[in-house]
C-alpha positions, 0 to 999 in steps of 0.5 A, a space after each residue: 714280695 706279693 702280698 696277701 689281700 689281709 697283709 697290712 704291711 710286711 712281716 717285719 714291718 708289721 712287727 715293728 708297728 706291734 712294737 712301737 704300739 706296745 711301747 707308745 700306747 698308754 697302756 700296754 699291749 702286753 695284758 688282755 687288752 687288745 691293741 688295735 692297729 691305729 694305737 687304741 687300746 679295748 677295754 675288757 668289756 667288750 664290746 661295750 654294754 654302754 652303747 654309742 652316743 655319737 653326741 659324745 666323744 668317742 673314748 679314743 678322741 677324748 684319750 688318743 694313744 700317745 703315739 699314732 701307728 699309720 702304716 694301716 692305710 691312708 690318714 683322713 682327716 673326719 675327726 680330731 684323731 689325728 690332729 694336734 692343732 690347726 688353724 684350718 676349717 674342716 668342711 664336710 663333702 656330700 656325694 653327688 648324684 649321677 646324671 644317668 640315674 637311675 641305672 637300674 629300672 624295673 623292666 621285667 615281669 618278676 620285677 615289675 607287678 601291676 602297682 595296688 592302692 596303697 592305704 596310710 600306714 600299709 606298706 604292703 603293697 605291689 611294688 615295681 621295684 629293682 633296689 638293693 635293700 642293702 644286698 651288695 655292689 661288689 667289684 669281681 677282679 676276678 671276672 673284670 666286672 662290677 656285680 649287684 644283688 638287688 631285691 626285685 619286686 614286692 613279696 615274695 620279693 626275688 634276689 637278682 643279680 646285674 652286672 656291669 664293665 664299667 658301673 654305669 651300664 648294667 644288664 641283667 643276664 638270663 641265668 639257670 637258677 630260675 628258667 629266663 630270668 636273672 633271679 638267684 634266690 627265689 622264695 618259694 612263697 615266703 617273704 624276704 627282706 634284709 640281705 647282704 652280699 659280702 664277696 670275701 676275697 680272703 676266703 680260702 675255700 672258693 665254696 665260701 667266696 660268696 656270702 650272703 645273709 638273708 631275713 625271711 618270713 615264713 608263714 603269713 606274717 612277720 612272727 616267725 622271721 630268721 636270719 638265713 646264711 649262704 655260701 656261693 662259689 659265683 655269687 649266683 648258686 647259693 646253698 644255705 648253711 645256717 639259720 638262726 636259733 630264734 625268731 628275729 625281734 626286727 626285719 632289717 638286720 644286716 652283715 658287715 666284715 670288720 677286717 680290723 679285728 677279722 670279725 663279722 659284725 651283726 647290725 641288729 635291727 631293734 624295733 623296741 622303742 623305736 627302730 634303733 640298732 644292737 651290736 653282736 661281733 662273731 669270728 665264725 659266720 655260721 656260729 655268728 648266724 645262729 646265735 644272732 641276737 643271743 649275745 646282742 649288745 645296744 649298740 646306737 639310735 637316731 638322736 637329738 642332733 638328727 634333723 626332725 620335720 613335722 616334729 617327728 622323732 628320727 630313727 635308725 632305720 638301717 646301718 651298713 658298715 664297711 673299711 675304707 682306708 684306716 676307717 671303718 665308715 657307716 651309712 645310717 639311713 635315717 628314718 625322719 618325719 617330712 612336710 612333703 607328704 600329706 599327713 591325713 593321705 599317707 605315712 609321714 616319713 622318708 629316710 636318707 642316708 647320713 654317714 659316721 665314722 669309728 676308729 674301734 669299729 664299736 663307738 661312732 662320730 657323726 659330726 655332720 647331721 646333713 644327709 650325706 647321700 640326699 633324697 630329691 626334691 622333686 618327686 618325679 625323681 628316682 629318689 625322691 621319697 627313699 635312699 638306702 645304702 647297698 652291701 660293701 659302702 662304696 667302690 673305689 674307680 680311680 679318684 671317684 667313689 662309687 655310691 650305689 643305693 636304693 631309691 624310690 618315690 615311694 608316696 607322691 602326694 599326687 597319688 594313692 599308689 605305690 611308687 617304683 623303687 630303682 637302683 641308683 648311683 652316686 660320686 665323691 672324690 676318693 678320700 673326699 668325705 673331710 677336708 681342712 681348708 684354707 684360703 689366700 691367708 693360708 693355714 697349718 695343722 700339726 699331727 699328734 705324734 705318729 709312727 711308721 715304717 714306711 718311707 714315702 709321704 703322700 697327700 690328697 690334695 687340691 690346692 692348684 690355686 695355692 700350694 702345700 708344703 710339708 714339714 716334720 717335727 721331733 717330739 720337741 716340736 723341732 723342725 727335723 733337717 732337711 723336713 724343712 718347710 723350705 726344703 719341700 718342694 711346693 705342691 700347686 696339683 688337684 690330685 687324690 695322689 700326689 708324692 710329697 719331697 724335700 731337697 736332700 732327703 730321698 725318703 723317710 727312711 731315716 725317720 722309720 720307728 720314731 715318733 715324729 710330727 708332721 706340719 702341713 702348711 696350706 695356701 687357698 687349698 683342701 687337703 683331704 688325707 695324708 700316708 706314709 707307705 714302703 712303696 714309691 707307687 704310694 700303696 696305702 695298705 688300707 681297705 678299699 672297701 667293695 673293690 674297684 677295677 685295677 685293684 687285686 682284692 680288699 687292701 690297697 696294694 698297688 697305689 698309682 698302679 691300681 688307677 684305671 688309665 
């Protein structure tokens, strides 16, 4: 049976998990409260008028369903969600830089103005600049390539687009929109800012397969600024099919899609009190842009765990959200104070990006304040001053995630002009933002009680050293014949899919709808996810965020068939 790009599982299967939800949730499914596919269950106010501390346990940490579904996509380990006990050290993995940043410069005359002396606290002036400012990296299956949207130049500021066939060789091609250039949205005289590239693989009209989300200002300064939305059969002929009501009270306002709840959520830039974010969800993208700001929410800011230089309070420059899996992840560009730059000469900040997680798509977990894609120490480098996140989160090639931003060394301390901004790129293993570890001695972790109705087990795991085996527990903490710890056969791999067996069992199948446990035991290794799937290839049906070559759309339907060879 082919599957739709949103089909989380087959109908039937999907049924059941909507049943085994209502029966083991702890409140039921059956009034207006909605249950989410992981077991957790909304309040009625919603979204929260309380806005997300991310200090504080998220509601669903405090008070996990009873019973966790995980048909939807493969089981991280970011948080304490799914886990009962353990005696593993979580350890928080960075991405890394690639060594042929950055992969796009600014080489052309629209991209590439003759820099201006820039005063403290200007940040107005000429820019030779090719960055995402959020904008979009997006793989195209139906193209075979991967496309970017990047916001080239100073003001007027033009939308380009670059492509690429394999994420690390880009060029810009001569299109028809503006005469030998690659600019798909020109200004004409205004300024823009904020945009967002969404390539909606399950839109049914091929008008609507592009989606982009723009703040302009119009006129002289930033008082008169909307939110603009575009359709676009090609990701290069862009028509506008709404505009804000209002005035926009602040200029980094961007788009992501929430596939969970089929909604698209506005991450609100709030300028009152510092730069911080409000929260507004809408089904309808037309709708949604218009009445941008009207049914606004706070939603989070910086706080007091975000690393502060010069004594300066950190603020929330940017979130950009997407699906990953069972996940919805955001990049918080974090805007901080930095003993770098000469205080007297220029504005003292720089902004990295830190990543959260939330299970509800509302309420965040931040438990690692370390910048997750990091500015450089050396202020000839691409990135050296400025990283902020691209449109889409990540792309998935293989084991790899692809991390595409924005960089810039945007005030040296050498000089009074304004520094190039880039696009550049960056790695991390594929599931491979958490691990639990364990040394020679060996550690376990034992699940809270989890339901599925699929009958293949799978791991992300690197234990080549050691080995991992695997065992399943009833809901008397009993070992389930033959899930026995000795009947598993020893995983000793380095491998983000790796199947996991017993002796005398061909599959899960028998253990389809009930609740049961699961008990990893673990020797000089790291694991980093776990799923259970109907297909043998190890299809997680979980989101991929921006695509990645091998894959047919938004969910994994393909497992080891969708890696690249």
């Amino acid at each position: 049976m082919k599957l739709e790009p949103e089909t989380r599982t087959k109908p039937f299967l999907f049924l059941m998990s909507v049943i085994l939800v209502t029966l083991f949730s702890p409140v039921s499914s059956l009034g207006t409260d909605p249950v989410l596919y992981n077991g957790i269950v909304l309040p009625d106010d919603w979204p929260p008028s309380e806005k997300s501390d991310p200090r504080a346990p998220a509601p669903y940490l405090s008070s996990p369903p009873q019973v966790i579904p995980i048909d939807a996509g493969r089981q991280l380990f970011v948080d304490d969600f799914l886990i009962e006990s353990t005696s593993c050290r979580r350890t928080f993995h960075r991405a890394e830089n690639y060594a042929g940043n950055p992969v796009l410069r600014p080489d052309k005359t629209w991209e590439n103005p003759k820099p201006s002396p820039q005063q403290r606290g200007d940040i107005g002036g000429l820019v030779a600049r090719t960055a995402p400012f959020s904008d979009g990296v997006w793989y195209d299956p139906e193209d075979g390539l991967f496309k970017m949207w990047y916001m080239a130049g100073s003001y007027p500021r033009e939308t380009c687009y670059a492509a690429s066939r394999d994420g690390l060789h880009w060029h810009k091609p001569v299109l028809d929109v503006v005469n030998g250039t690659n600019i798909v949205l020109p200004t004409d005289g205004d300024r823009r800012d904020a945009n967002t590239v969404w390539l909606d693989l399950n839109e049914k009209d091929p008008r609507r397969r592009y989606k982009m989300w723009q703040v302009m200002h119009y006129g002289k300064g930033m008082s008169d600024s909307r939110l603009n939305y575009y359709i676009s059969a090609d990701g290069i002929h862009w028509s506008r099919e709404a505009v804000s009501d209002k005035h926009l009270r602040g200029e980094r306002t961007t788009v992501f899609y929430n596939p969970f709840r089929k909604v698209w959520v506005y991450s609100i830039r709030n300028n009152s009190g510092g730069r911080h974010r409000d929260y507004q969800e809408d089904a309808d993208p037309r709708r949604g842009t218009r009445e941008v700001e009207k049914h606004a929410t706070p939603w989070v800011c910086a706080d007091s765990l975000d690393l502060r230089l010069q004594g300066v309070a950190c603020q929330l420059y940017n979130l950009d959200g997407f699906a990953y899996e069972s996940l919805i992840l955001g990049l918080f560009s974090i805007w901080r104070g930095d003993p770098r730059i000469d205080p007297e000469g220029m504005p003292k900040y720089y902004t990295d990006v830190c990543i959260g997680y939330s299970r509800d798509g509302f309420h965040w977990t931040r438990p690692d304040r370390q910048p997750f894609c990091a500015t450089s120490n050396d202020e000839k480098e691409w990135n050296w001053n400025d990283v902020q996140s691209a449109g889409g989160g990540c792309l998935v090639v293989g084991d790899r995630l692809y991390f595409y931003l924005s960089g810039a060394a945007a005030r040296t301390s050498a000089s009074s002009l304004v520094g190039p901004g880039y696009a550049g790129l960056m790695f991390l293993r594929r599931d491979g933002f958490a691990s639990l570890d364990a040394g020679e001695e060996g550690g376990w972790l034992t699940t809270r009680p989890v339901v599925f109705t699929g009958k293949y087990m799978f791991v992300n795991v690197d234990c080549e050293e050691g080995e991992l085996q695997v065992e399943i527990l009833d809901g008397r903490n009993e070992v389930i014949a033959p899930y026995t710890r000795n009947n598993c056969i020893p995983i000793k791999t380095d491998k983000t899919l790796q199947a996991v067996e017993w002796k005398g069992a061909n599959d899960l199948s028998r253990l389809s709808g009930k609740a049961v446990k699961f008990r990893f035991h673990l020797t000089h290794g790291n694991l980093y996810a776990f799923w259970v799937t109907q297909e043998a290839n190890g299809a997680s049906f979980g989101y991929v965020a921006a695509g990645g070559p091998g894959l047919q759309g938004h969910v994994d339907t393909l497992g080891a068939d969708g890696y690249p060879e």
